[in-house]
MARTIKE-692381 format. One record per residue (C-alpha): x, y, z; residue in one letter. Coordinates in nm, 4 decimals. Last residue first. Layout:
% residues N
> X|Y|Z|A;
...
% end
This chain:
% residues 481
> -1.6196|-1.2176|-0.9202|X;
> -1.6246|-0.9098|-0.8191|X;
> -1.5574|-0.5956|-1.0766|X;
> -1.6727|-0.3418|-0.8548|X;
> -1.4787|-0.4562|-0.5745|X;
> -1.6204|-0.4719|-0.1975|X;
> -1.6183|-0.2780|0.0723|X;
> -1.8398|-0.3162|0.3979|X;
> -1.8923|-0.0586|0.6330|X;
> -1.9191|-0.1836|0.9847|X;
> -1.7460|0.1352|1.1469|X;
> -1.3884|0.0113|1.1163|X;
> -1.4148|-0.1067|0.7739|X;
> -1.4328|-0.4337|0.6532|X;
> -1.2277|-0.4644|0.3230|X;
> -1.2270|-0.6172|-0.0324|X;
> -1.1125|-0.4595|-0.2802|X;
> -1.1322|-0.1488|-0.6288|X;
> -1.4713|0.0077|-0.4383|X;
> -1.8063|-0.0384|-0.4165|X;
> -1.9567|0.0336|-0.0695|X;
> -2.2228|-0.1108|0.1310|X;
> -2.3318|-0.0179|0.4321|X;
> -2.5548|-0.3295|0.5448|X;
> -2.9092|-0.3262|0.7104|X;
> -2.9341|-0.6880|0.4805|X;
> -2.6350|-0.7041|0.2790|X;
> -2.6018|-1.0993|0.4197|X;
> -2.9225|-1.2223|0.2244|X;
> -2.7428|-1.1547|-0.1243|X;
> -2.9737|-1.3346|-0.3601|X;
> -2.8200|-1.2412|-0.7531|X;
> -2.8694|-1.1080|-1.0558|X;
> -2.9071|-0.7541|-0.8640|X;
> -2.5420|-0.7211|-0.7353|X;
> -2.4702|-0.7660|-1.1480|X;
> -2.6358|-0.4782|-1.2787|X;
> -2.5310|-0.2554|-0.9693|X;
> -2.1220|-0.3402|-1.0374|X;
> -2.2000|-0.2900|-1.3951|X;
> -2.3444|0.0653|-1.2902|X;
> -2.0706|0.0999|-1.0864|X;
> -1.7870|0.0877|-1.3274|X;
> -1.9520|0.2943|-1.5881|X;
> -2.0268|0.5603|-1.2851|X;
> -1.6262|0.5468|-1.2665|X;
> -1.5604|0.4285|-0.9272|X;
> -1.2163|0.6530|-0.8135|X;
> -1.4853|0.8726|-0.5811|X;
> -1.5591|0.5517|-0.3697|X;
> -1.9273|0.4061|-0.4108|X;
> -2.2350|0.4122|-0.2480|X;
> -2.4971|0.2080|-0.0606|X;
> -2.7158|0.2569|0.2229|X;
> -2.9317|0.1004|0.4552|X;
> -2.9177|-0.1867|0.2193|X;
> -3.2373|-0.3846|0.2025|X;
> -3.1736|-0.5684|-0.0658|X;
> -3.3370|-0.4888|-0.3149|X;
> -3.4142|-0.1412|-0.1750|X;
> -3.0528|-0.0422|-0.1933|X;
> -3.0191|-0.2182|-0.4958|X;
> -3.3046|-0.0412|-0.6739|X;
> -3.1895|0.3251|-0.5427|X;
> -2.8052|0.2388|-0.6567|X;
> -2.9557|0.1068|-1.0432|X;
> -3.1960|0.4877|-1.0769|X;
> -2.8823|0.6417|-0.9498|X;
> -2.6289|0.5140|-1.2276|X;
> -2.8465|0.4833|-1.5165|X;
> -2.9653|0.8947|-1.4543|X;
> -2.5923|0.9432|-1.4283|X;
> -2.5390|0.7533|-1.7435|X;
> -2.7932|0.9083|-1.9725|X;
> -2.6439|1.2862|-1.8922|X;
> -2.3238|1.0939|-1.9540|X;
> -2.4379|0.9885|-2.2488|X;
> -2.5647|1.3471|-2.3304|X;
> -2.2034|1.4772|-2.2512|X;
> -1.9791|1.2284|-2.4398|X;
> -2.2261|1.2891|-2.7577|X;
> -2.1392|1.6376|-2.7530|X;
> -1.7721|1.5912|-2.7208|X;
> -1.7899|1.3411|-3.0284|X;
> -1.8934|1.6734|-3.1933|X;
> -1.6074|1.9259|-3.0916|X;
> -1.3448|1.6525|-3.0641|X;
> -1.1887|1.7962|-3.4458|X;
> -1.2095|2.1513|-3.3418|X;
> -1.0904|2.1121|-3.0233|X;
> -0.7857|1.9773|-3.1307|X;
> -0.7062|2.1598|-3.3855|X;
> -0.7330|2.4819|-3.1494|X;
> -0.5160|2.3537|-2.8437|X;
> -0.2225|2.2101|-3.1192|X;
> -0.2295|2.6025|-3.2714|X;
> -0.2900|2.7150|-2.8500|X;
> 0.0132|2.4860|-2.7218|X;
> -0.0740|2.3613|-2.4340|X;
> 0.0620|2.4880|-2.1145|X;
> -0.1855|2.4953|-1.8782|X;
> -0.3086|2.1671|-1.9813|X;
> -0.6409|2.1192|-2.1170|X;
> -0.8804|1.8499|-2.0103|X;
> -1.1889|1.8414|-2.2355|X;
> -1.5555|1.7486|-2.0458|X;
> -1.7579|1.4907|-2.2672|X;
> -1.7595|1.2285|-1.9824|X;
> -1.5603|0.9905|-2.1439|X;
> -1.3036|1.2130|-2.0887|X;
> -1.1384|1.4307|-2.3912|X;
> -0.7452|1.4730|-2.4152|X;
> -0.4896|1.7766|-2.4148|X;
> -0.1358|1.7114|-2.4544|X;
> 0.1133|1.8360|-2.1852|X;
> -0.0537|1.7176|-1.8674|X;
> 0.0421|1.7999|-1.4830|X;
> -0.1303|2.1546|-1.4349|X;
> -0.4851|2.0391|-1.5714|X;
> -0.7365|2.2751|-1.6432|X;
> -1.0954|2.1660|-1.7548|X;
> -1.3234|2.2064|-1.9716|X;
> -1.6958|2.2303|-2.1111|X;
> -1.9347|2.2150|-2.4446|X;
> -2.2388|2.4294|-2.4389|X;
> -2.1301|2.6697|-2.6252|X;
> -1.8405|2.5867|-2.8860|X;
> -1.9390|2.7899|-3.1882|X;
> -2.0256|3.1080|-2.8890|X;
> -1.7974|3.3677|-3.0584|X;
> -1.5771|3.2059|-3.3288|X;
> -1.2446|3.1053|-3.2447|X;
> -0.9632|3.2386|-3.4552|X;
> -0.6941|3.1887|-3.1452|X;
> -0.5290|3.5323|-3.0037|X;
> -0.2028|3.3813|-2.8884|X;
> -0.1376|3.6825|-2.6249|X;
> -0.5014|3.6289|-2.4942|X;
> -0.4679|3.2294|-2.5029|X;
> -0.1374|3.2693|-2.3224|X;
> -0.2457|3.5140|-2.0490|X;
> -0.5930|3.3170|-1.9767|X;
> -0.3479|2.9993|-1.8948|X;
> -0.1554|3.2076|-1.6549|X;
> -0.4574|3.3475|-1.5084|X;
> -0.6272|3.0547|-1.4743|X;
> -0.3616|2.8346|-1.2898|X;
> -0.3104|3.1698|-1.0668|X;
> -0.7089|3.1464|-0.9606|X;
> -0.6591|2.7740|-0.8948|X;
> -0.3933|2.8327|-0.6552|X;
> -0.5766|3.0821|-0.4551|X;
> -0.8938|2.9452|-0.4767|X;
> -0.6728|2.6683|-0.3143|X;
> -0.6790|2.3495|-0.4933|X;
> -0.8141|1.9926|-0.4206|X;
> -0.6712|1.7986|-0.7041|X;
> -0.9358|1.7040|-0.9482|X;
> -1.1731|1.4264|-1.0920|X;
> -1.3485|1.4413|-0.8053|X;
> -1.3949|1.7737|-0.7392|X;
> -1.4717|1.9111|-1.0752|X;
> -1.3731|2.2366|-1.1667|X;
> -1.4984|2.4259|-1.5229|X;
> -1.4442|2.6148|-1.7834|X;
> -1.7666|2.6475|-2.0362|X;
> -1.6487|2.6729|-2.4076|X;
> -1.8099|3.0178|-2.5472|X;
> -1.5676|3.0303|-2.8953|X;
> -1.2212|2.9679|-2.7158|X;
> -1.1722|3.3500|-2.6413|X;
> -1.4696|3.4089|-2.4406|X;
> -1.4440|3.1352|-2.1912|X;
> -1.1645|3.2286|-2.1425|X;
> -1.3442|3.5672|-2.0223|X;
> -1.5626|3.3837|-1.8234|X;
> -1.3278|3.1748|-1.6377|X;
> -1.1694|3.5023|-1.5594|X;
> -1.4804|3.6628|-1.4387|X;
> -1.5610|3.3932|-1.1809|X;
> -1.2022|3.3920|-1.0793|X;
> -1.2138|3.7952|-0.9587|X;
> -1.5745|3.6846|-0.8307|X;
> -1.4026|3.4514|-0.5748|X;
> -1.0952|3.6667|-0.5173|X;
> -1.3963|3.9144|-0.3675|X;
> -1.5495|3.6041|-0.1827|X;
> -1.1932|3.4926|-0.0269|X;
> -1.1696|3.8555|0.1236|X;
> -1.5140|3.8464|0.2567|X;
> -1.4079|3.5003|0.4230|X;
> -1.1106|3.6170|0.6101|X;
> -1.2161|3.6182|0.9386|X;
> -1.3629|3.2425|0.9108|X;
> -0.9934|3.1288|0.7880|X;
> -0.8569|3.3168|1.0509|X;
> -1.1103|3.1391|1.3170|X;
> -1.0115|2.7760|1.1960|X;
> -0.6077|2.8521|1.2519|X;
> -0.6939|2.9723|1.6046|X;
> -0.9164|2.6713|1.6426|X;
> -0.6605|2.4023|1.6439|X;
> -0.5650|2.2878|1.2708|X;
> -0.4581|1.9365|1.2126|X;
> -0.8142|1.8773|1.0918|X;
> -0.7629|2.1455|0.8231|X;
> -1.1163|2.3423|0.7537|X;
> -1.1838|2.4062|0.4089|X;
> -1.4492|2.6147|0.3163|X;
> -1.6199|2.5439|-0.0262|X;
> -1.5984|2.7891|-0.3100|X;
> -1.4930|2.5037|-0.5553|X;
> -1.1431|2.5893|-0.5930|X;
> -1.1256|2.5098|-0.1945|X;
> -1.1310|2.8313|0.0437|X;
> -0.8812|2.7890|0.3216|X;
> -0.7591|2.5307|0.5675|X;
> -0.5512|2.2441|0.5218|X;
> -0.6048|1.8518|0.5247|X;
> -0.9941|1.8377|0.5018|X;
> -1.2616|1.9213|0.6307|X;
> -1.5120|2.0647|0.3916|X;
> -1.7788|2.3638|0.4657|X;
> -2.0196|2.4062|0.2598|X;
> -2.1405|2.7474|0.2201|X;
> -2.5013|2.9179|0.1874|X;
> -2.4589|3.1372|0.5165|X;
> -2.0761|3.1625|0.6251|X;
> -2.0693|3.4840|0.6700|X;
> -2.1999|3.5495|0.9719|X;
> -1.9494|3.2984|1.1390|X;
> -1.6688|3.5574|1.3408|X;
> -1.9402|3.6668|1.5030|X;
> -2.0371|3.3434|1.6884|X;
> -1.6750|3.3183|1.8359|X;
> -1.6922|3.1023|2.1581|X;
> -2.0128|2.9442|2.1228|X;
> -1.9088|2.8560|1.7344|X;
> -1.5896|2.7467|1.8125|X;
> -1.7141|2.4805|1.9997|X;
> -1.9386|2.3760|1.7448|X;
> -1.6561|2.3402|1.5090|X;
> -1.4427|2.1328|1.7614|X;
> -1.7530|1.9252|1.8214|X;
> -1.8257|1.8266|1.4692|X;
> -1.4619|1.7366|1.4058|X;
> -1.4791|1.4830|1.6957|X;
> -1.7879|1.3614|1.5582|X;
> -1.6029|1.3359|1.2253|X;
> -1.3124|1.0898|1.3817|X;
> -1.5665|0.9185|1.5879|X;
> -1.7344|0.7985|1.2338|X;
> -1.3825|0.6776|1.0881|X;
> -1.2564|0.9021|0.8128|X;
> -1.3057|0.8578|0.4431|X;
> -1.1541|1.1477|0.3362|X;
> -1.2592|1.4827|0.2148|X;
> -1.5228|1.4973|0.4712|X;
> -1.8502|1.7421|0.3864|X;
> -2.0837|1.9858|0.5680|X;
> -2.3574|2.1063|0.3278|X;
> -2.5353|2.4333|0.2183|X;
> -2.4787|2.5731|0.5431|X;
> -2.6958|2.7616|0.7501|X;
> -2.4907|2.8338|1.0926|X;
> -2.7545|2.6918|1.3164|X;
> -2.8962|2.4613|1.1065|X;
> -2.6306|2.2805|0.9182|X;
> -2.4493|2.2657|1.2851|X;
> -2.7304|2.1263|1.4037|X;
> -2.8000|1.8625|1.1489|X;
> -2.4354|1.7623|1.1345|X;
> -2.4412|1.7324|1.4919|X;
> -2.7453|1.4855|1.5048|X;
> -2.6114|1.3343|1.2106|X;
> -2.3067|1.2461|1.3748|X;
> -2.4517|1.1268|1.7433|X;
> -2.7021|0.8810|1.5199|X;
> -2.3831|0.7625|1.3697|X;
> -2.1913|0.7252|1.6957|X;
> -2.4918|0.5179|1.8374|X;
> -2.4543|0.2991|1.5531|X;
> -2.1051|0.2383|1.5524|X;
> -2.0981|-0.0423|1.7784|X;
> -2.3956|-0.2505|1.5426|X;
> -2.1760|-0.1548|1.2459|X;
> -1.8675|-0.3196|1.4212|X;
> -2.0786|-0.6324|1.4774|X;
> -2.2058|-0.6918|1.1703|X;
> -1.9285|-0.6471|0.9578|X;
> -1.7286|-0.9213|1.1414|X;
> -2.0071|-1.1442|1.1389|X;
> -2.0385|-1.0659|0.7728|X;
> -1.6809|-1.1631|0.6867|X;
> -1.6641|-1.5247|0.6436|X;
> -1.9973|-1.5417|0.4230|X;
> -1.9081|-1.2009|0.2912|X;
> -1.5938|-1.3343|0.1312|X;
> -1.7281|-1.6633|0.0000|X;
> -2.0391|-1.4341|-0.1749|X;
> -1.8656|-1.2056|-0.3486|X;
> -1.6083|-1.4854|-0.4808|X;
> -1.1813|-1.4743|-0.3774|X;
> -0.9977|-1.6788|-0.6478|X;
> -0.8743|-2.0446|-0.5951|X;
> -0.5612|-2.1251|-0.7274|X;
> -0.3742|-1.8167|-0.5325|X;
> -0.5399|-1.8783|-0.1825|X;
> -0.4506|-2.2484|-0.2439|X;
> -0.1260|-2.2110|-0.2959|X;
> -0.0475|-1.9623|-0.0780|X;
> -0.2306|-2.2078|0.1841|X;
> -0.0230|-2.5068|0.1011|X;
> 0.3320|-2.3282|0.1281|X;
> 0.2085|-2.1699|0.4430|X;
> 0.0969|-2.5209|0.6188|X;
> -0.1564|-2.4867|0.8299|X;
> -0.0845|-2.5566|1.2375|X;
> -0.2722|-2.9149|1.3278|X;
> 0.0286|-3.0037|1.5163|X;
> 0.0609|-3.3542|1.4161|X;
> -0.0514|-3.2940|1.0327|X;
> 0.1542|-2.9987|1.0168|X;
> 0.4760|-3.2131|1.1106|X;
> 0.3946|-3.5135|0.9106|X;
> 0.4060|-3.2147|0.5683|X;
> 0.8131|-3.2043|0.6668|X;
> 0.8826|-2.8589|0.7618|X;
> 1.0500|-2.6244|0.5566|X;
> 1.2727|-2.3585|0.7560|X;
> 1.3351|-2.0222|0.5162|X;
> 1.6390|-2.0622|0.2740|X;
> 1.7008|-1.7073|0.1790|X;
> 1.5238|-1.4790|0.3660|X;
> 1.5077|-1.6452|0.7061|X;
> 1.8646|-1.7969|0.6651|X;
> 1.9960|-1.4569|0.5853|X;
> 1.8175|-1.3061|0.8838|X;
> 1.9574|-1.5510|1.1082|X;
> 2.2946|-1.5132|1.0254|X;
> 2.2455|-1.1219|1.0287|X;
> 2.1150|-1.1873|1.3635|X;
> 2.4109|-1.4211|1.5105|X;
> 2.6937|-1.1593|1.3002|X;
> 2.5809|-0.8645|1.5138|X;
> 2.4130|-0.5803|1.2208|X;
> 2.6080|-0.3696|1.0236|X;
> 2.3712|-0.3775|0.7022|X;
> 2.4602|-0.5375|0.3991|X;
> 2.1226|-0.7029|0.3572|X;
> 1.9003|-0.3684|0.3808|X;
> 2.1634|-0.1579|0.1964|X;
> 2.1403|-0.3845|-0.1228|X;
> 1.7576|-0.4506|-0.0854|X;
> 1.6923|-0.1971|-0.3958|X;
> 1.3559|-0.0963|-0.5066|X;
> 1.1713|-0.2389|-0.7764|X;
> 0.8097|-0.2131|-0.5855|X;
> 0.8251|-0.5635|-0.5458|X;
> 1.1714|-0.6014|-0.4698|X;
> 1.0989|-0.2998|-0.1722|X;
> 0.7821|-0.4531|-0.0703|X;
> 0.9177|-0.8272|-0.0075|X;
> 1.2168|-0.7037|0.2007|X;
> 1.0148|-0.5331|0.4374|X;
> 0.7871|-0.8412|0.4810|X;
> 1.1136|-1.0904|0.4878|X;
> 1.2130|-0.8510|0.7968|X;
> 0.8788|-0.8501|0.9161|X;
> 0.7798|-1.2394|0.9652|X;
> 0.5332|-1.4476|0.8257|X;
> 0.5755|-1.3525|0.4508|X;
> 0.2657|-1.4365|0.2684|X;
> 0.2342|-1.0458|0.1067|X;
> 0.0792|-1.0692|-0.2668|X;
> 0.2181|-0.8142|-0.5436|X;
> 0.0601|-0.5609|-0.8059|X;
> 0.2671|-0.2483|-0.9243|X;
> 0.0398|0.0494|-1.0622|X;
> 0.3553|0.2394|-1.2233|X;
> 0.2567|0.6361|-1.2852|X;
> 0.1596|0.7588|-1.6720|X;
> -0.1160|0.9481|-1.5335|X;
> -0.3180|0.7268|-1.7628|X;
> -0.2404|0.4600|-1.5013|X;
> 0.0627|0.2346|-1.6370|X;
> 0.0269|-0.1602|-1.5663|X;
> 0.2311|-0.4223|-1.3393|X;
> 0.2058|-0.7629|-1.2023|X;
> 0.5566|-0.8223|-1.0088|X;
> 0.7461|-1.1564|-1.1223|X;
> 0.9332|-0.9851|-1.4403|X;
> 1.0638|-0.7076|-1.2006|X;
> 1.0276|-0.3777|-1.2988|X;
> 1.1302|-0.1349|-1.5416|X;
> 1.1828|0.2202|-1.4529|X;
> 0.9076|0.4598|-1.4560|X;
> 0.9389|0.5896|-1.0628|X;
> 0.6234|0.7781|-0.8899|X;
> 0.4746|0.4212|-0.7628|X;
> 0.1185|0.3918|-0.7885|X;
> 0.0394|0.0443|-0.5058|X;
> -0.1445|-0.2173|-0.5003|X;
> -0.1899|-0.4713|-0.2762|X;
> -0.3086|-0.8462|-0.2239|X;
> -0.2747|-0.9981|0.1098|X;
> -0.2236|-1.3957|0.2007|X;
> -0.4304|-1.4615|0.4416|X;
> -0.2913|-1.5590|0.8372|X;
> -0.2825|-1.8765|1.0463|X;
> -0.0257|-1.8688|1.3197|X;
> -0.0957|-1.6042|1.5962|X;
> 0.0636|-1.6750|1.8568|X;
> 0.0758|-1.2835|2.0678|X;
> -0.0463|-1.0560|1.7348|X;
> 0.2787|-0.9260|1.5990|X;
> 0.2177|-1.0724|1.2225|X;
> -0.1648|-0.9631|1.2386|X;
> -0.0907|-0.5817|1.3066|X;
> 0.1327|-0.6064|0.9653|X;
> -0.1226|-0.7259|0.7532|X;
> -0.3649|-0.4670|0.8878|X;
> -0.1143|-0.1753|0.7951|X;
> -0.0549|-0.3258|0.4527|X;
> -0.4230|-0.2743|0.4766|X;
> -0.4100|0.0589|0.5530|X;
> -0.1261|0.1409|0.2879|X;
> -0.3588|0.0026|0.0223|X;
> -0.6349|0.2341|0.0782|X;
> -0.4024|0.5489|0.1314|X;
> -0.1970|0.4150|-0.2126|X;
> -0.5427|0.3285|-0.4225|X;
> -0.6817|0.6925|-0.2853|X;
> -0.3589|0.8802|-0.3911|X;
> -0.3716|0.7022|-0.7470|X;
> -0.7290|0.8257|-0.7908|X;
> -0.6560|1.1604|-0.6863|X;
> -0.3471|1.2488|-0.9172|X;
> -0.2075|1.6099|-0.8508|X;
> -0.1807|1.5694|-0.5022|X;
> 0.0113|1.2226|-0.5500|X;
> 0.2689|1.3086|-0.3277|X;
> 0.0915|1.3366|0.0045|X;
> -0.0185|0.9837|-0.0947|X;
> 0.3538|0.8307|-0.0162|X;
> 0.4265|0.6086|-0.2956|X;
> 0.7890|0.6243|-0.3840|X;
> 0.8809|0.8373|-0.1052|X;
> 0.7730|0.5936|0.1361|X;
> 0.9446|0.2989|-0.0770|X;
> 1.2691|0.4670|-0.1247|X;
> 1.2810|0.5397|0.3304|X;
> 1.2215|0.1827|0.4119|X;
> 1.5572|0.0488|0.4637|X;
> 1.6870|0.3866|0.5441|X;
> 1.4058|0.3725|0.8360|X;
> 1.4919|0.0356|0.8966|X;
> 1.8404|0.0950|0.9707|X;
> 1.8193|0.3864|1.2258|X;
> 1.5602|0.1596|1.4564|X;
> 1.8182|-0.1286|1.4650|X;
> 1.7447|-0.4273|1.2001|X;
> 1.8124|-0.7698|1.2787|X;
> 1.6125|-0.8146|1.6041|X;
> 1.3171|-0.9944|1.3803|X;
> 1.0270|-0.9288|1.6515|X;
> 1.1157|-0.6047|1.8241|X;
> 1.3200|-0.3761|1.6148|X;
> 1.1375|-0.4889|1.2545|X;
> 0.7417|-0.4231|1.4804|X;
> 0.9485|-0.0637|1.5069|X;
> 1.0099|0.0012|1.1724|X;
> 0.6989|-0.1681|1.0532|X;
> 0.5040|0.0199|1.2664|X;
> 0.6312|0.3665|1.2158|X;
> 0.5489|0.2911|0.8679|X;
> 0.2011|0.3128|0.9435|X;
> 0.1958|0.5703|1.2115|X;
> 0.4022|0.7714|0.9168|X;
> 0.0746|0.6982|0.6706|X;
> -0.1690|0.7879|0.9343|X;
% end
């Protein structure tokens, strides 16, 4: 999706501001895919989501400019993690994630794509050198110069004859007055409507195949790792059950699993089978082959986590989905064996069962270890043990009181969702996994102060912007104003 993206505004560059060939634009846009391409951010799922998220509705943005005379357009709002840590640009908002990556801020209101192109790289603190010195005929590059650096401004008689807006006056305006909950459903409900009333026979065809499937080969659960479109999981829901008629041996031992798709195939850290969706079904029946293998590596980690657990005085190790990359078992069994190897070789002075009931987890990409909010520690793989100890020690107790408010929280959390859905008569509501339940129990608190008529038979979900999806589902912030 991300390349079909781009692909876009290389090609939409070719055909509507003819000053860029194909080969150009690609080296034109080539530092800012690498800067925040998701595949890159495997290690860091919120920052992948904000990047996919915000990529799709640079995509949006983009289909609008080539629409035949279109004229009127919103300015857009994005954010994007960028890998690089230099400083930015004094114009571009800009904070550090805890991951340490750039979370750059900017607002497209260019109306064509070369100034578009342009506008991402400065704002993302990329160079534009090679962009404006390319060898391009000298009537384009003319043109392109004019159009990026002393665009046409029309006299304000000329919008009042035509009736067209004028761009200056609407960036203006969109910046001075901020987007409210209830302004953006009231011009976007229609819109939500509709698309949820065309998906709804798709949705009754997904849970009918989820159920089946469920059924038939008794799973635990059948998940999606992203948020794909409903025809894009029916479509996954057939290719399994196709597979199923064709091999039904090769399933027996799938009883009790989940099985996630997701962008590779395997067994996830979790014990959940992963079926990649770029995968045909030769791929999907080796994966299904090998499942008694995966289960013996399975217990293998089971053990492990058990005897760390062992050496740092009973502390539970554990994996949590959405706070974590999606590993292999196989990769997450090698992160535990290295880490078990150092703690065994350092031989800490912890005494047996002093930390039980508190819990961890192993992070590959940190070099200080921290405590959530949650309660949980994160360790990295290569902490010092002496620092590992002292640290533990000293977060032991405030660790405790992390975990029974979060115990609090999550009871908070569902008790608010169940009272909004029924509120309003939501036929369902939820939230992205990058929604702290802090986050959406504000969000909740809030929704409920006030008379939202339009979330009636709505899918609503909380996220970090506004957005329609293409099945009806509507997004909004959990911090709206």
């Amino acid at each position: 999706f991300v390349r079909l993206c781009l692909d876009k505004i290389l090609l939409q560059c070719v055909l509507q501001s003819r000053t860029l060939s194909g080969a150009d634009a690609i080296n034109a846009l080539r530092p800012f895919y690498f800067a925040v391409h998701p595949d890159f951010f495997g290690q860091h799922p919120k920052e992948r989501e904000v990047n996919e998220n915000s990529l799709k509705r640079l995509n949006g943005y983009l289909e609008n400019l080539q629409k035949p005379g279109f004229r009127s357009f919103k300015p857009t709002q994005l954010t994007f993690y960028v890998r690089e840590r230099e400083p930015n640009s004094s114009n571009v908002q800009e904070s550090f994630s805890a991951s340490g990556f750039r979370a750059v801020s900017f607002t497209l209101h260019t109306r064509d794509l070369l100034s578009t192109v342009l506008d991402i790289l400065n704002s993302c603190s990329l160079s534009t050198e090679h962009v404006q010195s390319l060898n391009v005929n000298s009537q384009p590059q003319k043109e392109a110069k004019s159009t990026v650096n002393r665009p046409i401004k029309w006299d304000k008689t000329y919008y009042s004859f035509t009736g067209f807006k004028d761009p200056e006056e609407e960036l203006e305006q969109a910046q001075r007055v901020e987007t409210t909950l209830l302004s953006w459903l009231d011009d976007n409900e229609a819109s939500a409507v509709k698309k949820l009333k065309k998906s709804l026979p798709l949705r009754k065809e997904l849970e009918r195949l989820k159920i089946e499937l469920s059924h038939e080969l008794q799973l635990s659960d059948i998940r999606w790792q992203r948020s794909w479109g409903i025809a894009h999981r029916c479509s996954q829901l057939h290719s399994l059950g196709r597979l199923v008629q064709q091999r039904p041996e090769i399933l027996e031992n799938v009883k009790g699993r989940t099985v996630v798709f997701t962008d590779r195939s395997g067994m996830s850290a979790a014990g959940h089978i992963m079926l990649g969706t770029m995968d045909v079904h030769h791929h999907w029946t080796k994966i299904f082959e090998r499942l008694p293998n995966y289960y013996k590596l399975q217990k293998r980690l089971l053990l492990l986590e058990d005897r760390i657990s062992q050496l740092l005085g009973g502390i539970q190790v554990i994996y949590i989905e959405e706070l974590q990359p999606l590993l292999t078992l196989e990769e997450y069994f090698e992160t535990l064996n290295s880490f078990y190897n150092r703690l065994r070789d350092s031989r800490l002075p912890f005494h047996p069962r002093s930390l039980r009931g508190l819990q961890m987890i192993l992070e590959s990409d940190r070099y200080a270890p921290s405590l959530h909010e949650f309660g949980h520690f994160m360790i990295p793989t290569v902490c010092d043990p002496a620092a590992l100890q002292w640290f533990i020690f000293a977060k032991a107790q405030e660790a405790r009181e992390n975990l029974k408010r979060k115990e609090e929280m999550m009871i908070t959390e569902k008790e608010l969702i169940n009272t909004s859905t029924e509120r309003f008569s939501l036929d369902r509501l939820y939230k992205e996994p990058s929604v702290s339940s802090a986050q959406m129990i504000d969000c909740c608190k809030r929704l409920l102060e006030e008379s939202l008529p339009y979330l009636q038979g709505m899918h609503l979900c909380i996220s970090h912007f506004y957005s329609v999806l293409q099945d009806g589902d509507l997004c909004i912030p959990w911090n709206w104003k």
